[in-house]
PQR file of N, CA, C, O and H, with PARSE charges and radii, in Angstrom:
ATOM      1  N   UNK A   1       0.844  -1.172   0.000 -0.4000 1.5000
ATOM      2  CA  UNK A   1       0.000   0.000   0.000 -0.0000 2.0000
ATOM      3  C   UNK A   1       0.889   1.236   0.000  0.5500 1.7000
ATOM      4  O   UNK A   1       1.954   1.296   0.615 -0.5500 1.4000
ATOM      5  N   UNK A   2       0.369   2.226  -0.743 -0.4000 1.5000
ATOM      6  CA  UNK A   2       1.274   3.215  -0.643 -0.0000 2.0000
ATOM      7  C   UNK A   2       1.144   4.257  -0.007  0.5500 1.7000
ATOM      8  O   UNK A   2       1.956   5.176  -0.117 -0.5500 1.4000
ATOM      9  H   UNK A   2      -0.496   2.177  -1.242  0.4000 1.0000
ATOM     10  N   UNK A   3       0.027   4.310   0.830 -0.4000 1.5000
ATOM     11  CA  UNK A   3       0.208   4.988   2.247 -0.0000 2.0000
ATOM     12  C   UNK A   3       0.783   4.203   3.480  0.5500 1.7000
ATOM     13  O   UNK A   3       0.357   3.099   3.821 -0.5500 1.4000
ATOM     14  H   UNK A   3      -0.632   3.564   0.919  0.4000 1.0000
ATOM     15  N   UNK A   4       1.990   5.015   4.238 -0.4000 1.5000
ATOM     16  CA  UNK A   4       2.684   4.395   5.385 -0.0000 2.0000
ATOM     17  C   UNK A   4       2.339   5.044   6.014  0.5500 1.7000
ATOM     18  O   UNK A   4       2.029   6.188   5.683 -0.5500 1.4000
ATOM     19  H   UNK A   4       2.335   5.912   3.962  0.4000 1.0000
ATOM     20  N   UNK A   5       2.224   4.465   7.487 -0.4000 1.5000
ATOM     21  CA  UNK A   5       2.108   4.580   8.972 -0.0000 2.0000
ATOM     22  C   UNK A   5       3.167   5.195   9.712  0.5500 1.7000
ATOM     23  O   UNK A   5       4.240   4.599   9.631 -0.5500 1.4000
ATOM     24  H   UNK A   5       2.476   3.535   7.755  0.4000 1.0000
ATOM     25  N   UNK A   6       3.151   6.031  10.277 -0.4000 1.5000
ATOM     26  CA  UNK A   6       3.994   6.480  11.087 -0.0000 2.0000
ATOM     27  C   UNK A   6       4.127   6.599  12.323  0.5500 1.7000
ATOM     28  O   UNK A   6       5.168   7.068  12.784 -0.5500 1.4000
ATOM     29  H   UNK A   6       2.279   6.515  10.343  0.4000 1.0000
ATOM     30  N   UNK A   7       3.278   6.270  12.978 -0.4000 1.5000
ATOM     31  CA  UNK A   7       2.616   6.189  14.240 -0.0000 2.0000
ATOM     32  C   UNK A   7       3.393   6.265  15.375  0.5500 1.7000
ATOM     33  O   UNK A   7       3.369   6.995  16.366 -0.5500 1.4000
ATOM     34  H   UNK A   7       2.433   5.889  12.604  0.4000 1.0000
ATOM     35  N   UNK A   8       4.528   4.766  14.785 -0.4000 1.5000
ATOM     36  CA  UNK A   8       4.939   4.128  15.857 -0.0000 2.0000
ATOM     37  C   UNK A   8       5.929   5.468  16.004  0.5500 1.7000
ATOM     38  O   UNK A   8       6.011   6.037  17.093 -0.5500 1.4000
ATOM     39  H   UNK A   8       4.548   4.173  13.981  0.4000 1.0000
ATOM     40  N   UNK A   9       6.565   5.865  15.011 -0.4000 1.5000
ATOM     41  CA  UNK A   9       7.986   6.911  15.018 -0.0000 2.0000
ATOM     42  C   UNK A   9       7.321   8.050  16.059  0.5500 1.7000
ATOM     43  O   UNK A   9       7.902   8.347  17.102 -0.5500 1.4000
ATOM     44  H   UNK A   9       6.498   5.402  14.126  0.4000 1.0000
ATOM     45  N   UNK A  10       5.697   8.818  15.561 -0.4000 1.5000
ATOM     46  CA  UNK A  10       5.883   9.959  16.477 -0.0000 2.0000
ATOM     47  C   UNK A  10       5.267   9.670  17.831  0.5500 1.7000
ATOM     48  O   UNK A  10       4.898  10.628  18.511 -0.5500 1.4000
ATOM     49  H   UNK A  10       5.225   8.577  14.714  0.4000 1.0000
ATOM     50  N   UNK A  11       5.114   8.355  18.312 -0.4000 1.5000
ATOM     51  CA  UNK A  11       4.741   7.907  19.898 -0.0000 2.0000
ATOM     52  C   UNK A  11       5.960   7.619  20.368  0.5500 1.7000
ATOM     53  O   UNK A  11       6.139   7.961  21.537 -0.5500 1.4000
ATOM     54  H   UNK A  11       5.414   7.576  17.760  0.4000 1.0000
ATOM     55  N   UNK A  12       7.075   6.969  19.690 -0.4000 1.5000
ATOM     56  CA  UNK A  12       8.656   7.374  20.133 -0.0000 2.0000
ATOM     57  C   UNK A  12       8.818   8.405  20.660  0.5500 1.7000
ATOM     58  O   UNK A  12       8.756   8.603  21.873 -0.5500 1.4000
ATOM     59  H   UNK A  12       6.930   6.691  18.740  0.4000 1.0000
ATOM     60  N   UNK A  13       9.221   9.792  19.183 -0.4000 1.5000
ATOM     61  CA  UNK A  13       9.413  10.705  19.807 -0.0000 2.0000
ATOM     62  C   UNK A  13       8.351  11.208  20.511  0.5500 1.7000
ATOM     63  O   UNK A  13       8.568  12.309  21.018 -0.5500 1.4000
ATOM     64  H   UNK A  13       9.272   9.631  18.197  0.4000 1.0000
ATOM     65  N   UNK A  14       7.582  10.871  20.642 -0.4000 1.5000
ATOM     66  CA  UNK A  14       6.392  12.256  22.087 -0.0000 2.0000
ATOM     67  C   UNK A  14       6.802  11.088  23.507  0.5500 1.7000
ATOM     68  O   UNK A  14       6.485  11.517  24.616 -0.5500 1.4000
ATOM     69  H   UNK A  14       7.405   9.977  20.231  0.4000 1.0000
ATOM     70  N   UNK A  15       7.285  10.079  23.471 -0.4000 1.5000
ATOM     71  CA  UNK A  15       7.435   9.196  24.564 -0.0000 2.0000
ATOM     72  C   UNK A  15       6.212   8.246  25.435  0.5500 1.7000
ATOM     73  O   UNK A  15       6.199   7.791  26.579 -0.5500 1.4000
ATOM     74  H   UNK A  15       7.543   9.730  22.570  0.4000 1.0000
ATOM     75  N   UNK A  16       5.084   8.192  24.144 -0.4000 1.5000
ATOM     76  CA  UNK A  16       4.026   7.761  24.310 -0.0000 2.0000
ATOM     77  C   UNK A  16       3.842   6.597  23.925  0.5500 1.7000
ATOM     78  O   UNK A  16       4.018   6.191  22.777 -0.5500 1.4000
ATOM     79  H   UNK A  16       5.094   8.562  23.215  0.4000 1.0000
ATOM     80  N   UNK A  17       3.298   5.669  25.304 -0.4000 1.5000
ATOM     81  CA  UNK A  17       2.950   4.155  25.130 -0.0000 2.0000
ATOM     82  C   UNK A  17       1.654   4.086  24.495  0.5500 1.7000
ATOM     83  O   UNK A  17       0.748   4.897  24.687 -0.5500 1.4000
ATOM     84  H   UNK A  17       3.155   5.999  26.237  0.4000 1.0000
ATOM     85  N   UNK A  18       1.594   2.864  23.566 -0.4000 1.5000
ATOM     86  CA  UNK A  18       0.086   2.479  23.706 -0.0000 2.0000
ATOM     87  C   UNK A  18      -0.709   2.536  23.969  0.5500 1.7000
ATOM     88  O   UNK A  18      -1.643   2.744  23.195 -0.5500 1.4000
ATOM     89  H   UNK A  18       2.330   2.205  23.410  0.4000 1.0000
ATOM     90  N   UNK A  19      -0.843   2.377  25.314 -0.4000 1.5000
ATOM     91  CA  UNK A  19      -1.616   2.039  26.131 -0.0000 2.0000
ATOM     92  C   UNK A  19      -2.127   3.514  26.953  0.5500 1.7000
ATOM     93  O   UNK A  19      -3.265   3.697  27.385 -0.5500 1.4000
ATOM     94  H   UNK A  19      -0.084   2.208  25.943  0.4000 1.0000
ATOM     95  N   UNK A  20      -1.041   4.440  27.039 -0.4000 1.5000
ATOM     96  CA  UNK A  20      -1.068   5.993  26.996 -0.0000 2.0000
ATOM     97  C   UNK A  20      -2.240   7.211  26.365  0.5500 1.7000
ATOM     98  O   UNK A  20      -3.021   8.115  26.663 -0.5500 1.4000
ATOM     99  H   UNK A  20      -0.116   4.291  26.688  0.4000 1.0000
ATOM    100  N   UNK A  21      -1.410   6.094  24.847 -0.4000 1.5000
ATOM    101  CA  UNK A  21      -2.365   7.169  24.060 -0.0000 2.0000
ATOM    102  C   UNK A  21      -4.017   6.362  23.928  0.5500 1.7000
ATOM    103  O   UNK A  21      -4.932   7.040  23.461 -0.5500 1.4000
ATOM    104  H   UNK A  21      -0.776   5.359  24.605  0.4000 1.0000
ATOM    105  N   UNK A  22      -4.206   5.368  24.228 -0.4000 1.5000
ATOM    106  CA  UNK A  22      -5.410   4.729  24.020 -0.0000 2.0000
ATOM    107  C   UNK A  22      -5.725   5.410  25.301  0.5500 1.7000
ATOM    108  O   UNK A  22      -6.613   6.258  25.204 -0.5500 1.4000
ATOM    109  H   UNK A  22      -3.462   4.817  24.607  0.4000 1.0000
ATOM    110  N   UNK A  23      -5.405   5.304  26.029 -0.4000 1.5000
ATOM    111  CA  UNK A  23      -6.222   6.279  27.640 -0.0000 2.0000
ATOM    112  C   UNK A  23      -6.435   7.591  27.000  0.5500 1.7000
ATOM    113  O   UNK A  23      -7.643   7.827  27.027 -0.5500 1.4000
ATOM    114  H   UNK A  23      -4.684   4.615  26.108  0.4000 1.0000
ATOM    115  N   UNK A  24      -5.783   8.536  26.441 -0.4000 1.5000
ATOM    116  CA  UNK A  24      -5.451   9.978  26.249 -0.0000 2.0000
ATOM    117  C   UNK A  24      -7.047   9.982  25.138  0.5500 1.7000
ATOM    118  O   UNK A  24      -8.003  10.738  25.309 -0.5500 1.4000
ATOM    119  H   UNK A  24      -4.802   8.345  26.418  0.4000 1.0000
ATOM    120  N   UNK A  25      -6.956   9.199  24.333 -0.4000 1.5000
ATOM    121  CA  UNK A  25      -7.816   9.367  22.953 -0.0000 2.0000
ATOM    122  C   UNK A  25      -9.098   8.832  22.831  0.5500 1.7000
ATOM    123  O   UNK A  25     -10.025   9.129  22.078 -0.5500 1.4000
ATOM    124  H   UNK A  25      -6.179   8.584  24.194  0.4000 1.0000
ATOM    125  N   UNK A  26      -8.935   7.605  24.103 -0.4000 1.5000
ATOM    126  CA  UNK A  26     -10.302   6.930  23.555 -0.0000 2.0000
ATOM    127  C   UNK A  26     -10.750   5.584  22.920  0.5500 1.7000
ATOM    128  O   UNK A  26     -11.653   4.781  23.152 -0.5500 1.4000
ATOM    129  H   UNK A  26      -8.182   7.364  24.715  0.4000 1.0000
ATOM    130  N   UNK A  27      -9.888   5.665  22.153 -0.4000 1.5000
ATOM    131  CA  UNK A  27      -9.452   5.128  21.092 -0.0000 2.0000
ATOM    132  C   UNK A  27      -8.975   3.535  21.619  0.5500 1.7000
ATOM    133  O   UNK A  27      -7.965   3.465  22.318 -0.5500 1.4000
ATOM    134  H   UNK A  27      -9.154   6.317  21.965  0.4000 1.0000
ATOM    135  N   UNK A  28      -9.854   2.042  21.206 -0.4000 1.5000
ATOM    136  CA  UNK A  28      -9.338   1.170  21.832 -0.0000 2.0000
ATOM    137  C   UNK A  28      -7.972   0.700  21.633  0.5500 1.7000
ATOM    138  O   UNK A  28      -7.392   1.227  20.684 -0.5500 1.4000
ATOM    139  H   UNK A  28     -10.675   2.099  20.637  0.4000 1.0000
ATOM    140  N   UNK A  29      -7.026  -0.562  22.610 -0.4000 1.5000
ATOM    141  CA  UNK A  29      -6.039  -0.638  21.925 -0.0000 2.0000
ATOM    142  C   UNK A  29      -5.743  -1.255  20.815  0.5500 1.7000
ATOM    143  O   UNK A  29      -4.754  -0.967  20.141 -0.5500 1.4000
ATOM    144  H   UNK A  29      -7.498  -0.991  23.381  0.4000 1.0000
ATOM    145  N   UNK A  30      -6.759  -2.364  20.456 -0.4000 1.5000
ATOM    146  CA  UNK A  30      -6.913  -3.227  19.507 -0.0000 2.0000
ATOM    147  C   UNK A  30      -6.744  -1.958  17.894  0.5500 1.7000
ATOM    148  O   UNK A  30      -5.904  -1.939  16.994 -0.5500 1.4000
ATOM    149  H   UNK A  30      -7.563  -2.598  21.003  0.4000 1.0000
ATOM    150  N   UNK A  31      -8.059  -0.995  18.180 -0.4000 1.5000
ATOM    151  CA  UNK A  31      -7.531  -0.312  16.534 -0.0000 2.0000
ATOM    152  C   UNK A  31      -6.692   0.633  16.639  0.5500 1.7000
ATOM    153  O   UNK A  31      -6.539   1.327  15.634 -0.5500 1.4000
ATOM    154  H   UNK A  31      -8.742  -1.010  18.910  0.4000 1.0000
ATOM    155  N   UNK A  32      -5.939   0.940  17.795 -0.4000 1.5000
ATOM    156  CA  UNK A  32      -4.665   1.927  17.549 -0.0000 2.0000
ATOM    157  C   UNK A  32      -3.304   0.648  17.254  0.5500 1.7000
ATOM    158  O   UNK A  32      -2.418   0.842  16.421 -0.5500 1.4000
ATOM    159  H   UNK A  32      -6.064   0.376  18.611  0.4000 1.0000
ATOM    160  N   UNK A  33      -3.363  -0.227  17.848 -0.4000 1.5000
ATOM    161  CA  UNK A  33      -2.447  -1.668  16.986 -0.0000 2.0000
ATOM    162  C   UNK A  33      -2.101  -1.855  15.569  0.5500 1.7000
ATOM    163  O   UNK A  33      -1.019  -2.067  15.022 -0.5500 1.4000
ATOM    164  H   UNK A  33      -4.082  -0.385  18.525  0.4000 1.0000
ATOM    165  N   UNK A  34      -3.837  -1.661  14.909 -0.4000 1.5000
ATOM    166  CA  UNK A  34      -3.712  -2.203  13.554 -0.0000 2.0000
ATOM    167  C   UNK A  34      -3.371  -1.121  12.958  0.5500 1.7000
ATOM    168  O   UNK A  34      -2.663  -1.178  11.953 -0.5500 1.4000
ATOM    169  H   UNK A  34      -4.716  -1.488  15.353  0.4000 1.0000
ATOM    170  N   UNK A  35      -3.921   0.358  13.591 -0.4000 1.5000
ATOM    171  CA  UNK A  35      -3.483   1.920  12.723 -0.0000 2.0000
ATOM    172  C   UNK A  35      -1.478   1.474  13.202  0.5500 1.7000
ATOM    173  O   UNK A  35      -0.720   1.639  12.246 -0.5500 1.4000
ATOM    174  H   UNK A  35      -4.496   0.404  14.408  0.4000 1.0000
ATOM    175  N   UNK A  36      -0.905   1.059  14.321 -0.4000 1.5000
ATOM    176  CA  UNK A  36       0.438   1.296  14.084 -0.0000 2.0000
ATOM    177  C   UNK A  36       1.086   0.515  13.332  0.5500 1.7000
ATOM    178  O   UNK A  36       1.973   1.132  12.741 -0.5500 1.4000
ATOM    179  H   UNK A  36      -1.520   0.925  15.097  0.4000 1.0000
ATOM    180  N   UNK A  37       1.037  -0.988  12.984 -0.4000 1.5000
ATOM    181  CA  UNK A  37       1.231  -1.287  12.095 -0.0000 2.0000
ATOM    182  C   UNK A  37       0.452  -1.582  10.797  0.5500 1.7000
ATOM    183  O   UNK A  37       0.251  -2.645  10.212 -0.5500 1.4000
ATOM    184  H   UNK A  37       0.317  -1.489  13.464  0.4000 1.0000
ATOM    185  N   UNK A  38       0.102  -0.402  10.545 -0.4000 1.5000
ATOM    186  CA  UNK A  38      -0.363  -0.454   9.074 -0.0000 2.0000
ATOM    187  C   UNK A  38      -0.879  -1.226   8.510  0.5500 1.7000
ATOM    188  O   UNK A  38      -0.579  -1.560   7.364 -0.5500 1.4000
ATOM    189  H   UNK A  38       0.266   0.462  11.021  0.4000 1.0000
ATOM    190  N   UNK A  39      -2.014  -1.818   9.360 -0.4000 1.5000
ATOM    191  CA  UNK A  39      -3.188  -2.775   9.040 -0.0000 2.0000
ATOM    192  C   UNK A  39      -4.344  -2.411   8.178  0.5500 1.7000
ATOM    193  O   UNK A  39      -4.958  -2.933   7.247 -0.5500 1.4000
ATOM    194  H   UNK A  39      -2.257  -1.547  10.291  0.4000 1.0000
ATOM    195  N   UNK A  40      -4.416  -0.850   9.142 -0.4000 1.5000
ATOM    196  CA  UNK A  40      -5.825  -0.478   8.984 -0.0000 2.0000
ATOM    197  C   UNK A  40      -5.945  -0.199   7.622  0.5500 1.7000
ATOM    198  O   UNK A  40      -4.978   0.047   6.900 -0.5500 1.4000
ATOM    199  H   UNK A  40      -3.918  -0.426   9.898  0.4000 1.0000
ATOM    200  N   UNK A  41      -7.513  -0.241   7.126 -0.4000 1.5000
ATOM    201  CA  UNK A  41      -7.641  -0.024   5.625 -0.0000 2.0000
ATOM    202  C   UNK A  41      -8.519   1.473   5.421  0.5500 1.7000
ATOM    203  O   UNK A  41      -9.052   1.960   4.424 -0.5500 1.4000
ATOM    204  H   UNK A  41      -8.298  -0.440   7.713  0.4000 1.0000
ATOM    205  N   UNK A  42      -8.419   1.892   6.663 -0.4000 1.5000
ATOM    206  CA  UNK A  42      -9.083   3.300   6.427 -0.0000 2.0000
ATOM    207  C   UNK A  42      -9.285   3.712   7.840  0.5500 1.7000
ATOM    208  O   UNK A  42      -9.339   2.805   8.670 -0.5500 1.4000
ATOM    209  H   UNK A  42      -7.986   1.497   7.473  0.4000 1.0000
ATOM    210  N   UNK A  43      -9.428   5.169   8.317 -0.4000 1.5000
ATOM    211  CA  UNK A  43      -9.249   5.855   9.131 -0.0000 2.0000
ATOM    212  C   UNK A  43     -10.480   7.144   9.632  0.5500 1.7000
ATOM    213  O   UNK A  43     -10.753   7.776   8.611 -0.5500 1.4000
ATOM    214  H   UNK A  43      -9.384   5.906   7.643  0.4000 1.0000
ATOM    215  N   UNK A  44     -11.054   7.547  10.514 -0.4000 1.5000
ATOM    216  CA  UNK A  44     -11.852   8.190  10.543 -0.0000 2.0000
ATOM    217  C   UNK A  44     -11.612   9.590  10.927  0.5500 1.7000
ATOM    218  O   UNK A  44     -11.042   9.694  12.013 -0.5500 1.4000
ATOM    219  H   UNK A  44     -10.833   7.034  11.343  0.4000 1.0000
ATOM    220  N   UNK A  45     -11.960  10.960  10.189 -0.4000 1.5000
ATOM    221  CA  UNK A  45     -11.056  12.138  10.754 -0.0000 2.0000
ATOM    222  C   UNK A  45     -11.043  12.365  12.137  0.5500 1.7000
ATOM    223  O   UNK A  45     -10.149  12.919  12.777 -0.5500 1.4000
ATOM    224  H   UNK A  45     -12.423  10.875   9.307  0.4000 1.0000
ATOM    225  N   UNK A  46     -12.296  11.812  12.632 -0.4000 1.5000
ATOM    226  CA  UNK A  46     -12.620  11.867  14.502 -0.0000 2.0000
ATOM    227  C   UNK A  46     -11.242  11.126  15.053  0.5500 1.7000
ATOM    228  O   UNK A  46     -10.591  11.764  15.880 -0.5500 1.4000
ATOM    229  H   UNK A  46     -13.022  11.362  12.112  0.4000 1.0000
ATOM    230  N   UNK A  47     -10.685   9.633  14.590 -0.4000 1.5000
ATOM    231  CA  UNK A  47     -10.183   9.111  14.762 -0.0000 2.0000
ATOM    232  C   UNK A  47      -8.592   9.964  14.843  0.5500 1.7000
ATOM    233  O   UNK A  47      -7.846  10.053  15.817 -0.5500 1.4000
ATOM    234  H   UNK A  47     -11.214   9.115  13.918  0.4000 1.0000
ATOM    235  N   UNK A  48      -8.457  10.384  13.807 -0.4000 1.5000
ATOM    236  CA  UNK A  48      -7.090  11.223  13.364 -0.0000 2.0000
ATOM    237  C   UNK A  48      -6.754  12.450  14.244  0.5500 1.7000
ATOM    238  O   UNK A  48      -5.721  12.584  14.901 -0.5500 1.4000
ATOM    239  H   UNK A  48      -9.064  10.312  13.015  0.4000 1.0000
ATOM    240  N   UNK A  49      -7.904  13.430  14.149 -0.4000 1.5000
ATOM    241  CA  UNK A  49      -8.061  14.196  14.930 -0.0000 2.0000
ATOM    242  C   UNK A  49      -7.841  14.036  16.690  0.5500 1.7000
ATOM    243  O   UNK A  49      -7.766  14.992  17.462 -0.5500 1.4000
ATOM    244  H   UNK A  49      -8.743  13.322  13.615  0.4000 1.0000
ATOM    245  N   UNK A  50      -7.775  12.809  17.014 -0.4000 1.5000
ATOM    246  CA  UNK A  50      -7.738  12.791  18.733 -0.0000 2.0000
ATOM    247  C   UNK A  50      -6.513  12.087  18.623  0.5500 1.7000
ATOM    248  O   UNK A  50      -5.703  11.961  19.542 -0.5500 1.4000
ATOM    249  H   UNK A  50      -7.835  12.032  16.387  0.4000 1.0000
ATOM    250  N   UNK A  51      -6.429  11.759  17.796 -0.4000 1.5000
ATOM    251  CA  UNK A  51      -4.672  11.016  18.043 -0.0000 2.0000
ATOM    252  C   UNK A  51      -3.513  12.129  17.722  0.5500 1.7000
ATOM    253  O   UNK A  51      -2.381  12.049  18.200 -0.5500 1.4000
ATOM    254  H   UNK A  51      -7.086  11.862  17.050  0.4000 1.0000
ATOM    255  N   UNK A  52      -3.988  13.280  16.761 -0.4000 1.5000
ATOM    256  CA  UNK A  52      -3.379  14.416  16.520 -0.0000 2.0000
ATOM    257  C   UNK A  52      -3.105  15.611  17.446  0.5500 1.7000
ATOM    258  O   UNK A  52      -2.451  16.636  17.251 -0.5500 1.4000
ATOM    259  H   UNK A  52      -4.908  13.345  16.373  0.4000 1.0000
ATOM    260  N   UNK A  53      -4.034  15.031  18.869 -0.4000 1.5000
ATOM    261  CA  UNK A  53      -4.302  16.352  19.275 -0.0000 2.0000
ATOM    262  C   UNK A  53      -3.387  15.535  20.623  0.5500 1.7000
ATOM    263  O   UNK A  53      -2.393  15.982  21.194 -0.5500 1.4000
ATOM    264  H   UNK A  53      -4.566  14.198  19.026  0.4000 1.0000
ATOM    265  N   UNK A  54      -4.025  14.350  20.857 -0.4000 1.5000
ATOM    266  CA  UNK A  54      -2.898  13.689  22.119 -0.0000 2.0000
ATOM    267  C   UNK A  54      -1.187  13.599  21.359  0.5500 1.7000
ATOM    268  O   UNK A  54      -0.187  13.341  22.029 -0.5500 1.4000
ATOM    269  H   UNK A  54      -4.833  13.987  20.393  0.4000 1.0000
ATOM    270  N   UNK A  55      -1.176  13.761  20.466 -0.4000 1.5000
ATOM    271  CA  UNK A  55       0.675  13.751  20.126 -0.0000 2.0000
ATOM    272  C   UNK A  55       1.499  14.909  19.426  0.5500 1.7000
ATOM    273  O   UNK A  55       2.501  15.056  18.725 -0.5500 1.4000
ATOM    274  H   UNK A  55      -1.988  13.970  19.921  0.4000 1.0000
ATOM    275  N   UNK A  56       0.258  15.817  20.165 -0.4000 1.5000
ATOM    276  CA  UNK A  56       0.433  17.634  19.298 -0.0000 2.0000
ATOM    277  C   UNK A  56       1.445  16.964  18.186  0.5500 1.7000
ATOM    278  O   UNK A  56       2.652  16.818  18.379 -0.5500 1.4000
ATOM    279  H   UNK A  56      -0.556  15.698  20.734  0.4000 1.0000
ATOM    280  N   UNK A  57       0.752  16.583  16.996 -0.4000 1.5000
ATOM    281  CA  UNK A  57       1.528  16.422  15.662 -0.0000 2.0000
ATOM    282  C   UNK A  57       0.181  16.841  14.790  0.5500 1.7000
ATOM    283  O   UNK A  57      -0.904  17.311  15.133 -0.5500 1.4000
ATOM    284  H   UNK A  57      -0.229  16.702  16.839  0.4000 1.0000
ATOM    285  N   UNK A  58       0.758  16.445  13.468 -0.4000 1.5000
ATOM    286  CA  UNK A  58      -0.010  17.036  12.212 -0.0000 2.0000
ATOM    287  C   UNK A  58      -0.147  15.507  11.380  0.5500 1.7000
ATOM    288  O   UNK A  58       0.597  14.533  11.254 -0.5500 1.4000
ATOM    289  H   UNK A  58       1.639  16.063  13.190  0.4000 1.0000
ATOM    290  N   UNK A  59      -1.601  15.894  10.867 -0.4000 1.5000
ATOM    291  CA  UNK A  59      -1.706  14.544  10.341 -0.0000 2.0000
ATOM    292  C   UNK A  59      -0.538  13.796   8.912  0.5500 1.7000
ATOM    293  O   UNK A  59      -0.509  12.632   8.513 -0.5500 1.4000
ATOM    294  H   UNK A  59      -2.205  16.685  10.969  0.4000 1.0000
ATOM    295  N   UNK A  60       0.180  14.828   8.507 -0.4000 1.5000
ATOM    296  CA  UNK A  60       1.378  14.631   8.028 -0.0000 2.0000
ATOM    297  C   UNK A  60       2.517  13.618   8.544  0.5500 1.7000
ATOM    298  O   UNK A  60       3.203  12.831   7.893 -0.5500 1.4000
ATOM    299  H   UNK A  60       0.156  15.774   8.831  0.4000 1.0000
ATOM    300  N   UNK A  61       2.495  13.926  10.106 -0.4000 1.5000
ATOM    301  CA  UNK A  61       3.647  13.304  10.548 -0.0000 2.0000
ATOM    302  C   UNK A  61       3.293  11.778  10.949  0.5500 1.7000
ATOM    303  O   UNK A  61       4.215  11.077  11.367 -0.5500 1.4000
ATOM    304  H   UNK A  61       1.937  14.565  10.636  0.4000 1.0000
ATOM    305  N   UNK A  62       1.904  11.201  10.831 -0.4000 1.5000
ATOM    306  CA  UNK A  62       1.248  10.504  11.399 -0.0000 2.0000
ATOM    307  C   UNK A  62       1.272   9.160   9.806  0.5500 1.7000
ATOM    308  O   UNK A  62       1.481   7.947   9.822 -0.5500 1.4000
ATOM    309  H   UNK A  62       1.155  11.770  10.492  0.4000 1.0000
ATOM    310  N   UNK A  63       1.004   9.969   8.807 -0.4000 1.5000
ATOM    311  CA  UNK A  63       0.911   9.209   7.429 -0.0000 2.0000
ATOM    312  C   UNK A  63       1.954  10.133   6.242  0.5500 1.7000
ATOM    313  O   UNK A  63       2.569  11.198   6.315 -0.5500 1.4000
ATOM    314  H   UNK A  63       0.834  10.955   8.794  0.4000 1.0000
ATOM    315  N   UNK A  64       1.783   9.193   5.268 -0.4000 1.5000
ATOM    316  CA  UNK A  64       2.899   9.720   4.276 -0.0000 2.0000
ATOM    317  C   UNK A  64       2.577   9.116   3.098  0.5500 1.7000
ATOM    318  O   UNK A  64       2.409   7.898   3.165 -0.5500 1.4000
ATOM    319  H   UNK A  64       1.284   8.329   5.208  0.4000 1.0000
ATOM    320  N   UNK A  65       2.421   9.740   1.832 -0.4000 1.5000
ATOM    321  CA  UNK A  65       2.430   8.512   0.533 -0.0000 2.0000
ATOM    322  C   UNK A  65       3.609   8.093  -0.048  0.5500 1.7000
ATOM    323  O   UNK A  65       4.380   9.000  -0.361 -0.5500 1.4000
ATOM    324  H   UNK A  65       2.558  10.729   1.777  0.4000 1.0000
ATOM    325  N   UNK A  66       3.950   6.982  -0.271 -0.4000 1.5000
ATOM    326  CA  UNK A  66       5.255   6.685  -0.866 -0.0000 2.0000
ATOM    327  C   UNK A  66       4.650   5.777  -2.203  0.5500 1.7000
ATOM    328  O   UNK A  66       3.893   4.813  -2.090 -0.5500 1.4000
ATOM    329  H   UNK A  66       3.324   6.245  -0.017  0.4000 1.0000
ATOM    330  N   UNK A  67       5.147   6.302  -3.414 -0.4000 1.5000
ATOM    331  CA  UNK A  67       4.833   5.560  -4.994 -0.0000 2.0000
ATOM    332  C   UNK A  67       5.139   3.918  -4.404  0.5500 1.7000
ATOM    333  O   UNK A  67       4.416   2.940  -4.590 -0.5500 1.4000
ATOM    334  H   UNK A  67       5.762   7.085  -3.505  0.4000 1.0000
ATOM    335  N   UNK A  68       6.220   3.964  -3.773 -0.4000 1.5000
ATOM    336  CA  UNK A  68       6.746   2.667  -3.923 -0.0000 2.0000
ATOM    337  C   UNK A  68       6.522   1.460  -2.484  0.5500 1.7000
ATOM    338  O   UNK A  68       5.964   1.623  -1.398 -0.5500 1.4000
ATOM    339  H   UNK A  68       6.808   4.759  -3.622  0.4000 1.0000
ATOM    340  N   UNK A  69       7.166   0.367  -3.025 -0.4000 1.5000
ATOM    341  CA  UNK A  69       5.926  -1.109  -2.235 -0.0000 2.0000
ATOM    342  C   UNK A  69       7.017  -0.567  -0.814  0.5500 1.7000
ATOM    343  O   UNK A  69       8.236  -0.735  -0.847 -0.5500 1.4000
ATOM    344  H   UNK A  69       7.619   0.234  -3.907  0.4000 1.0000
ATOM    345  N   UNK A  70       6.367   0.015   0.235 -0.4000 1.5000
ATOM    346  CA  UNK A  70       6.688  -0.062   1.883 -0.0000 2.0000
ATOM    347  C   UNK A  70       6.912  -1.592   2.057  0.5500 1.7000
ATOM    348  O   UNK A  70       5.991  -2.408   2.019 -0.5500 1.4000
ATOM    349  H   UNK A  70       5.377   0.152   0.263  0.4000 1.0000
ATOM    350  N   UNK A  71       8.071  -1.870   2.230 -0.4000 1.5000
ATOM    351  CA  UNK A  71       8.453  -2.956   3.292 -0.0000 2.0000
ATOM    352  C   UNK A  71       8.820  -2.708   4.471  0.5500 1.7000
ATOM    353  O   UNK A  71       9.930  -2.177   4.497 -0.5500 1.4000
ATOM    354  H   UNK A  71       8.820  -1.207   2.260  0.4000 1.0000
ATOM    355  N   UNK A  72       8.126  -2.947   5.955 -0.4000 1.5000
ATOM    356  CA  UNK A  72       8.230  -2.764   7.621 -0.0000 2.0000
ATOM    357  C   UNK A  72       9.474  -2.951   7.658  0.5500 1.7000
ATOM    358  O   UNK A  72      10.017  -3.683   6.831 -0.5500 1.4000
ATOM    359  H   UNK A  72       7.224  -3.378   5.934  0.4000 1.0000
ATOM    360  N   UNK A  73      10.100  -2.376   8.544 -0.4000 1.5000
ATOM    361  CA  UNK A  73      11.718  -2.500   8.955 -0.0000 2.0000
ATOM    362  C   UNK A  73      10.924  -3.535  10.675  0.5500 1.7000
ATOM    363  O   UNK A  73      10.149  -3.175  11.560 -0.5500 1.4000
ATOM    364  H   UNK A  73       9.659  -1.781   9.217  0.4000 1.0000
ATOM    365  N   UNK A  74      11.612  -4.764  10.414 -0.4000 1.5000
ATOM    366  CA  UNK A  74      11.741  -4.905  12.197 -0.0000 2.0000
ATOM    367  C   UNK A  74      12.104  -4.191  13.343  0.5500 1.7000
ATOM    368  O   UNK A  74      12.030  -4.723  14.451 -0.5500 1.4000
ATOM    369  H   UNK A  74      12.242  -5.057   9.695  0.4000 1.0000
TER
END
């Protein structure tokens, strides 16, 4: 798919667990899992919006399009 996930990178840098931002957002942990590794097949702006606002980021830093096939780094 050629939208990537970024998730995991800006809960690094903000120093935010999982389990953190699922308290902070709402948001269960099961679909903030599949949004971090790039499961999910679509996203809701409500959804985006509270995860944007618990990791003061921009929905930019959160997703990205890349032309080419994303392979996960371990």
């Amino acid at each position: 798919m050629p939208i990537v996930i970024n998730l995991n990178i800006i809960m690094v840098k903000r120093g935010m667990s999982l389990n953190s931002l699922s308290q902070n957002t709402g948001i269960t942990l099961s679909n903030l899992s599949i949004l971090k590794q790039g499961k999910g097949k679509a996203i809701r702006f409500s959804t985006l919006e509270a995860i944007c606002k618990a990791l003061d980021c921009q929905p930019a830093d959160i997703m990205e399009y890349s032309p080419e096939e994303f392979i996960p780094q371990p």
